[in-house]
C-alpha positions in Angstrom: 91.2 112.2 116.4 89.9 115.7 117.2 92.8 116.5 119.5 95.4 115.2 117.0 93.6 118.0 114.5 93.6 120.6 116.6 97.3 119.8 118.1 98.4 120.0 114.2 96.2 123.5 114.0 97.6 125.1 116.2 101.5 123.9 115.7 101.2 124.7 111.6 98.7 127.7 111.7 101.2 130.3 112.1 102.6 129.4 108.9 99.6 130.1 106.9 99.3 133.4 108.1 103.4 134.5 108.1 104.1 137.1 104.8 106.6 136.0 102.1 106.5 132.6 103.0 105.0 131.3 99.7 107.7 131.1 96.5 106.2 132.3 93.4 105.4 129.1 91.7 107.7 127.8 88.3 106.0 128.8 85.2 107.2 127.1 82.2 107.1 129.8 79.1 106.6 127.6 76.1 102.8 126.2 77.2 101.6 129.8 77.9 103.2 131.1 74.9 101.1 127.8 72.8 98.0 128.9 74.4 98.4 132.8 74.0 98.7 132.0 70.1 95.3 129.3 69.8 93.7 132.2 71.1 94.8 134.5 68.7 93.4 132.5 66.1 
């Protein structure tokens, strides 16, 4: 079990670690603009 951990380590780690990899995540306007206004109030 160990090895199978270490064997997906070290054939994924360079991914966590490579720039402009991640996409900026979908943010759906409507909900923020609802909660911006409650706090308002």
């Amino acid at each position: 079990m160990i090895h199978q951990w270490k064997r997906a380590l070290l054939e994924g780690a360079s991914g966590v670690f490579e720039r402009g990899s991640r996409k900026k995540p979908v943010i759906d306007e409507e909900p923020v603009r609802e909660l911006h206004a409650k706090i308002g109030d």
